[in-house]
C-alpha positions in Angstrom: -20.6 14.6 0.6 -17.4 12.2 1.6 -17.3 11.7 5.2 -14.4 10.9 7.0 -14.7 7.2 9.3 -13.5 8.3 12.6 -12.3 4.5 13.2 -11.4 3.2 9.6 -10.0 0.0 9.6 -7.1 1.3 7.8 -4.6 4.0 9.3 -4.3 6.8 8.9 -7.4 8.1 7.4 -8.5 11.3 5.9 -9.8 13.6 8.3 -11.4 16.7 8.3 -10.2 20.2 9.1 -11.2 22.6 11.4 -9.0 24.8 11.4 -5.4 25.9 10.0 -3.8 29.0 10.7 -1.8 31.5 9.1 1.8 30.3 10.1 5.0 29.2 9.2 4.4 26.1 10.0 0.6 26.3 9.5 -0.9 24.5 12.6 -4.3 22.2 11.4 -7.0 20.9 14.0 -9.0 18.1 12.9 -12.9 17.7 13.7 -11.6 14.0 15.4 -8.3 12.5 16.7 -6.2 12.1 13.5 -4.4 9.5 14.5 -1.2 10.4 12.2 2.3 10.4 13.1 5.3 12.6 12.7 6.6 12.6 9.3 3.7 11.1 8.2 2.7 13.1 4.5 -0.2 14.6 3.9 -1.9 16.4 1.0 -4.4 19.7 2.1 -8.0 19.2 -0.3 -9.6 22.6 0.7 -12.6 23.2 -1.6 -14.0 26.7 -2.9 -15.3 28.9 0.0 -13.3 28.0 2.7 -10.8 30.9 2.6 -6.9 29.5 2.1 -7.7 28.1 -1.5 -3.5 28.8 -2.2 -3.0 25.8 0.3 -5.3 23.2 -1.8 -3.9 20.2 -3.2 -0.3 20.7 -1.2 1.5 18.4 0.4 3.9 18.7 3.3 5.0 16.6 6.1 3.2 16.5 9.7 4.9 17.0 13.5 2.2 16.3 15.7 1.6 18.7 18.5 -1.6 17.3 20.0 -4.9 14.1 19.6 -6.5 16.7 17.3 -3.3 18.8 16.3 -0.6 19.1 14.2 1.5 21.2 12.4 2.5 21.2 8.3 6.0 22.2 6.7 3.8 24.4 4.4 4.2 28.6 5.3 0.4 29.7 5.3 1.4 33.2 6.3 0.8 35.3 3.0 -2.3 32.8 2.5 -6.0 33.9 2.6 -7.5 32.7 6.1 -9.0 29.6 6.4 -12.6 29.6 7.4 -15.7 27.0 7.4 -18.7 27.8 5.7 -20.7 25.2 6.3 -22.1 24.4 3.3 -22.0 20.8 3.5 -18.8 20.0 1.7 -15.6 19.7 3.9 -11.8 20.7 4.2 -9.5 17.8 4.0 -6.4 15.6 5.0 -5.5 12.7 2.7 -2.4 10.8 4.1 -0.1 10.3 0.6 3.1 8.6 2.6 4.5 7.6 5.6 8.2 7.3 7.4 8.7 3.1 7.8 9.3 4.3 11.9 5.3 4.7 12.2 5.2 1.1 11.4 7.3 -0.4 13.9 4.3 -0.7 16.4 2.2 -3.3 13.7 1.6 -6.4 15.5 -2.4 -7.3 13.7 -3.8 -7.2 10.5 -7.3 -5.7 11.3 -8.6 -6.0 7.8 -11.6 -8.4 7.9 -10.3 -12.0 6.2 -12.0 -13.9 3.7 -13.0 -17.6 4.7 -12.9 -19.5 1.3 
């Protein structure tokens, strides 16, 4: 099973769903602060079993509403409902862009450096 870091070094990092409701905008909660920021673009990996299968592999673009919350441009309302079987496989939430504004706060590289 892939397991999200909850502090990667890089940001924003996958996380994993909760929950997402059926809405127009569809509201997600992650397990963990996501981190993300508004307008950031993510794309939804929900896997077989977990209910909402017609929202897998799409991609919409995030407001944030909360640490753990946010909503998606994506209208879930005609969707199956989301739901967590726990079968040891997860629901996902793979950044695939970002708006330059969530950059303006970078001030230090965190990646480890190589001494040569």
């Amino acid at each position: 099973m892939a397991a999200a870091v909850e502090d990667p070094i890089f940001q924003p990092a996958r996380r994993i769903i909760s929950a997402i409701t059926n809405a127009n905008p569809a509201a997600i909660q992650t397990s963990f602060d996501h981190d993300y920021f508004t307008g950031d673009i993510v794309r939804l990996i929900i896997p077989e079993g977990f209910g909402m299968w017609q929202a897998d592999k799409l991609v919409g673009t995030v407001t944030v509403t909360g640490g753990d919350t946010f909503t998606i441009n994506i209208d879930t309302t005609s969707f199956d409902s989301f739901s967590d079987p726990d079968n040891g496989r997860v629901a996902q939430i793979i950044p695939v862009g970002e708006v330059h504004s969530s950059l303006d706060g970078a001030t230090k590289n965190t990646l480890p450096s190589r001494v040569r």
